[in-house]
Structure formats: structure tokens, C-alpha cells
N, C-alpha and C positions, 0 to 999 in steps of 0.2 A: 484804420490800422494798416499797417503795410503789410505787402500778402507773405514775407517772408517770413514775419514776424507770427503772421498765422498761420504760416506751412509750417513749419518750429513746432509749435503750439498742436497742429494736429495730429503731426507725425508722433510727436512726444508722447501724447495718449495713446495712440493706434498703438506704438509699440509695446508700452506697456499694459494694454490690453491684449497684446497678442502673448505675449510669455507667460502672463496667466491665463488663457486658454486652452495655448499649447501646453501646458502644464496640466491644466484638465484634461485635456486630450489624453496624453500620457497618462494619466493615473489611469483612468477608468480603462484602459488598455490594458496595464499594470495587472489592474483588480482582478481584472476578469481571466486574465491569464493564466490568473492562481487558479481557476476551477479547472475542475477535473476534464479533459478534452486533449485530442491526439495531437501530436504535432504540426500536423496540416491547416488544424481549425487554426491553432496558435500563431501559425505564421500568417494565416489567412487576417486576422485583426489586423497587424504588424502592416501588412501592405495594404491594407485598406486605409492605415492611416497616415503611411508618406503617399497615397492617391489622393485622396481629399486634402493634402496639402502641396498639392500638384510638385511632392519632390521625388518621387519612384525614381524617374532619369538620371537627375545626380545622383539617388543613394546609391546605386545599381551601379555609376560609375566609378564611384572612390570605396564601396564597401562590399559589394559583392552578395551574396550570400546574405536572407533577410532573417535577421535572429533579435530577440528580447533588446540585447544588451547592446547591439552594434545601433540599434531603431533609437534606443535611448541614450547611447552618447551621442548620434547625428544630433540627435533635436533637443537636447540640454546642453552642449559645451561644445558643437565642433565650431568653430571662427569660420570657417569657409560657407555656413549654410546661414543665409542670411533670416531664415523664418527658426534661429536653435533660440533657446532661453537666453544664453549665452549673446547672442546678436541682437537679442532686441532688447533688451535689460542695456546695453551699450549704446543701442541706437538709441531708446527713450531720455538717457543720461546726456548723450550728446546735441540731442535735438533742446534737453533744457537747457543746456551749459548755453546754446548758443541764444538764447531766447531769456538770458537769468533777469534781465531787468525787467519782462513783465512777469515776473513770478515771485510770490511774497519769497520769503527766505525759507519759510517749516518747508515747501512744494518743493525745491531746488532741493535744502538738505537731505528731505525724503527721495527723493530720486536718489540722487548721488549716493549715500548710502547703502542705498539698497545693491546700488552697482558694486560700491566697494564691500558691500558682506555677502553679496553670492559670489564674488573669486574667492571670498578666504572661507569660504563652505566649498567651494570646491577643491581648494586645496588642502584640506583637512578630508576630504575625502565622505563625506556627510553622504554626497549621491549615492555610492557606492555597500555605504553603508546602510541607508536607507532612504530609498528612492520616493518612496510616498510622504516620508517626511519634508523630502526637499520641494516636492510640488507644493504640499501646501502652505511652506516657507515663502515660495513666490506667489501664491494665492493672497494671504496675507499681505504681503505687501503691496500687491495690487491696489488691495482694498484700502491700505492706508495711505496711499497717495491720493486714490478718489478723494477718501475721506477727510484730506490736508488739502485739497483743491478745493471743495465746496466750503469748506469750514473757513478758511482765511482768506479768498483770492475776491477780488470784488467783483461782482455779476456784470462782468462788462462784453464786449466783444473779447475777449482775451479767453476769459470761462468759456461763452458758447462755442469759441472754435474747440477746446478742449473737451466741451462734451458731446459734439459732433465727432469727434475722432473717435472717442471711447465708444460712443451707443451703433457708431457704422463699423466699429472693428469687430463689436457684441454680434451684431446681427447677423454679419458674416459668417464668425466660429462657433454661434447657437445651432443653424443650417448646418454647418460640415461636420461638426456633432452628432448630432443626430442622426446624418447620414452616416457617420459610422457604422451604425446598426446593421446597416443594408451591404456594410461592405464584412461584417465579421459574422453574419447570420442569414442565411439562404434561406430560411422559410418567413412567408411573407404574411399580412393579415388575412390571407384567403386561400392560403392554401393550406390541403391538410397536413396536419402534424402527430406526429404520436407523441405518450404523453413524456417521451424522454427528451424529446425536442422544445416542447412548451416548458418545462424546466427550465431547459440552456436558455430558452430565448426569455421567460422570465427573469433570471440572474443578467444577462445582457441589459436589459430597459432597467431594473433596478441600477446597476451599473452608471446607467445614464442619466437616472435623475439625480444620482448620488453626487456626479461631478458639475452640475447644474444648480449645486444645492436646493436639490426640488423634491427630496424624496418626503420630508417631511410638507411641503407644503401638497405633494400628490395627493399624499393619506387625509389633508385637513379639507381637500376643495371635493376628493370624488369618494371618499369613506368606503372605499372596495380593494379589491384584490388588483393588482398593476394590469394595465391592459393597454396594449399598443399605441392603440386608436387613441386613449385619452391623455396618455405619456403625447404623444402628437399633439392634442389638440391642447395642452397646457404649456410644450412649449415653441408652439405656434402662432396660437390664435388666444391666450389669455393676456390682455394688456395688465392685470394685476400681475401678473409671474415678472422678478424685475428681468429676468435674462431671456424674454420670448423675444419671438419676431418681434410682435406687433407691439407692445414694452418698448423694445428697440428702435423701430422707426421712429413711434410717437415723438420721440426722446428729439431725434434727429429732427421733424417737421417741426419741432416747436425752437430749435435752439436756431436752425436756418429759416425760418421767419425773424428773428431777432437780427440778425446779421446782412440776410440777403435787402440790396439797394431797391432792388425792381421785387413788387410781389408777384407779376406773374411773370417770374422767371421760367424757363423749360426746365432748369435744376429744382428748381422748387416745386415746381409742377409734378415729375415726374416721384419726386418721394411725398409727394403728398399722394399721387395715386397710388405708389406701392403699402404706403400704410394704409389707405381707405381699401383696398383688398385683402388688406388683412384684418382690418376692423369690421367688416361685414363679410366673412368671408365665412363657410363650414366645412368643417373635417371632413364630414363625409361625401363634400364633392371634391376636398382634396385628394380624398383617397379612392375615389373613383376613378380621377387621373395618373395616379400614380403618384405615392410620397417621394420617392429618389427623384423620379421627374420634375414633381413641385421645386423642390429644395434644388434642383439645379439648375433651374428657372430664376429661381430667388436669387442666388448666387452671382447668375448674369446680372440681375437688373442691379443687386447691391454694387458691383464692380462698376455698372453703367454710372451710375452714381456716384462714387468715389470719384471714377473720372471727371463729370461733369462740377463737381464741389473746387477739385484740384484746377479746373481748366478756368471758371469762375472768379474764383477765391485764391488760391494758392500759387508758389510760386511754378512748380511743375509738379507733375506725375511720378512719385515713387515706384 
């Protein structure tokens, strides 16, 4: 395959993997905003969630002042912010357009579509009207692109570079996720808390698995009450949870063994180790080290790997 052909093909997924996460992102912000808490906590989320998307510096620049409503039209509809719903819903669409002859026809029309019905949802004003509708608008359709990828496209090099993109974009936005926590809630698994605190911070991790679509499967694997550590450890270190780390690598080591020329590549090397530390790995010596610290560990090594795939395989570095 030519590497352009599969730079197309990666980018196309990443993107559209990223505007439904950033879409997750956003709601569970959303949600939790709605409880009861001061203005400070509120903005306090708000910025914790252009930091984990390393855009604080532009929003600060063009927006000023960090509020609900200015956070959620930056990262839904501004053109100038290349990680908004609005940018990568266009990038996904143009990364197919330019790649349409390896993509059945349902792949392409599902893309493009999807591009052409969130401008005319935003021009009919749906965000504004109701913003958790429109996330899960893009949610959806996320999911029907997967689901048009694997359903018609035939298992060749063309699919693995595709589910490489989606499962290393997953793996990235499950980690900064989660990390959210730590950026909208200041009491940690060890320190103490009264009981008005363990409240907020239960509504918060609730929050979390609910944009994970994991609240129900939380309730079917640990049959208790929500508890940090195991909100962690499900979506960390369960290779059944489909959106954990370790879910996510697997995904990755199995589709770049398909593709990669040399098996012991240092690219293949290096995500094979990062999934074998997550496959043998325990919560409780993650959390010994520190969960924010793990998770921005993880982050390094996923972007090490991005790079290494693109420098490999693709045409350049996005």
C-alpha cells in the first residue's frame, strides 16, 4: 500500500475518533456542571478540560475569560481550533474524500454525510438548543462509521491501518478522560474526605463511566457501590471493557502485526510492551505511583507511538 494512501486512511479514523471523544469529553463536563457546586469548582472542570487537550493557550488567547458556553463553542464549531467537533468531522471527511477509492461506498457516504448533517444541525441551532443531544448525535455516528468500516470494507492493509488510527486515538482520549477527574476534583483515593465531598466525587466518577459507556457494565463486573480504584482499574487494566487502555493497545498490537514488514520492529516493539504492562499490570501498584502520573506516562508513550507508526508507515507527522 502507499504510505499516503495509509496516512488518508489513519488520519480519517483518528479524526473521527477524536470528535467523539471530544464530544464525550464535553458532555460528562456538561453533566456534572449541572450539580450543585460554586462557581469556582465549575470553572475549575472547564479548565481542566482545555489542559488535557493541551489548548488553555489559545482558548486564553482568542477567548479570554473561561465559562460553560465560550469552552463549548471553542471545542464544537470554532474553524480556527483544529482538535473542535467542527475540525475534525472536516478533517475525517477530507482525509476520506482524498483516499475514496480504497473505501467501499456505505464508508465514504457515511463520512461525508455525517459532515454534511452536523453544519445543518448547527445551523438550525440543535447545539444551543440542546447540547447533550448534539454530543450524542456525534457519538452515534461515530459508531456508525466503525460499524460501516468493519461491516463492508475487506480485511486488508487498508482496514488495519483504519483500526490502528481509531484504537491509538481511543487509547489516548480513555487516559485524558479520566484524568479529567483529577483536574475537576481535588480529593484523591487517600486522602480524607467528609461525607459532602465523597458525594461530589461519587457524581464525578459516575459521570465518568457514563461517557465511557461503562456505567452499566461497572454495575455487571464489580456489583458494588462506585469506587475510584475500580472505576480505574476497569478502565485501565480490563482488556474486556471495549474503550480501556489495555482493550485499546491489544487492538493496536494485533492490527500492526498485520501490516508491519519486519516483526521486530522497535515500532512494534515498543506497543507490544506498552500493552504487556497493561496486560500484567495492578491497580494497586498504579495507584501507589500515582494515577495522574501513570496516565501521563501513558500519554507520553501513546504519542511515542503515534510518532513511531507515522515515521514507519505514513506519509508525515500530523
Amino acid at each position: 500500500m502507499l504510505s499516503r494512501t495509509a496516512d488518508h486512511l489513519f488520519w480519517m479514523s483518528r479524526y473521527m475518533e477524536r470528535a467523539e471523544n471530544t464530544a464525550r469529553m464535553l458532555d460528562v463536563n456538561y453533566q456534572t456542571a449541572l450539580l450543585p457546586q460554586s462557581t469556582a469548582v465549575s470553572e475549575l472542570g472547564w479548565r481542566g478540560l482545555l489542559s488535557i487537550s493541551e489548548l488553555s493557550g489559545d482558548f486564553a488567547r482568542r477567548y479570554g475569560d473561561v465559562t460553560a458556553q465560550s469552552v463549548m463553542d471553542y471545542m464544537v464549531r470554532d474553524e480556527r481550533n483544529p482538535s473542535s467537533i467542527f475540525s475534525c468531522l472536516r478533517a475525517a471527511r477530507e482525509n476520506a474524500r482524498a483516499v475514496r477509492g480504497a473505501l467501499t461506498t456505505e464508508v465514504w457516504e457515511t463520512t461525508n454525510q455525517t459532515w454534511l448533517e452536523f453544519n445543518r444541525l448547527l445551523r438550525e441551532n440543535t447545539f444551543e438548543r440542546d447540547p447533550s443531544g448534539l454530543f450524542e448525535w456525534v457519538k452515534f455516528r461515530s459508531h456508525l462509521s466503525r460499524g460501516v468500516q468493519v461491516g463492508t470494507m475487506l480485511q486488508d492493509e487498508s482496514l488495519h491501518f483504519v483500526r490502528i488510527g481509531t484504537f491509538l486515538e481511543r487509547a489516548d482520549n480513555t487516559a485524558r478522560l479520566l484524568d479529567v477527574k483529577f483536574h475537576a476534583v481535588e480529593s484523591d483515593f487517600y486522602g480524607a474526605a467528609d461525607a459532602r465531598d465523597q458525594e461530589y466525587d461519587f457524581y464525578h466518577w459516575s459521570a465518568i463511566l457514563r461517557s465511557v459507556s461503562g456505567f452499566e457494565v461497572y454495575r455487571k463486573v464489580y456489583r458494588n457501590v462506585i469506587q475510584p480504584e475500580k472505576v480505574a482499574e476497569l478502565l485501565i487494566l480490563r482488556q474486556d471493557m471495549p474503550r480501556s487502555l489495555a482493550a485499546c493497545t491489544q487492538e493496536v498490537v494485533a492490527n500492526l502485526k498485520l501490516v508491519a514488514p519486519d516483526p521486530t520492529s522497535e515500532t512494534l516493539r515498543r506497543a507490544g510492551r506498552l500493552h504487556a504492562d497493561l496486560e500484567f499490570g495492578r491497580i494497586d501498584e498504579i495507584l501507589s505511583t500515582g494515577l495522574h502520573a501513570y496516565l501521563t506516562q501513558f500519554l507520553d508513550r501513546v504519542g511515542d507511538l503515534g510518532a513511531g507508526i507515522s515515521r514507519d508507515f505514513l506519509v508525515a507527522v500530523h
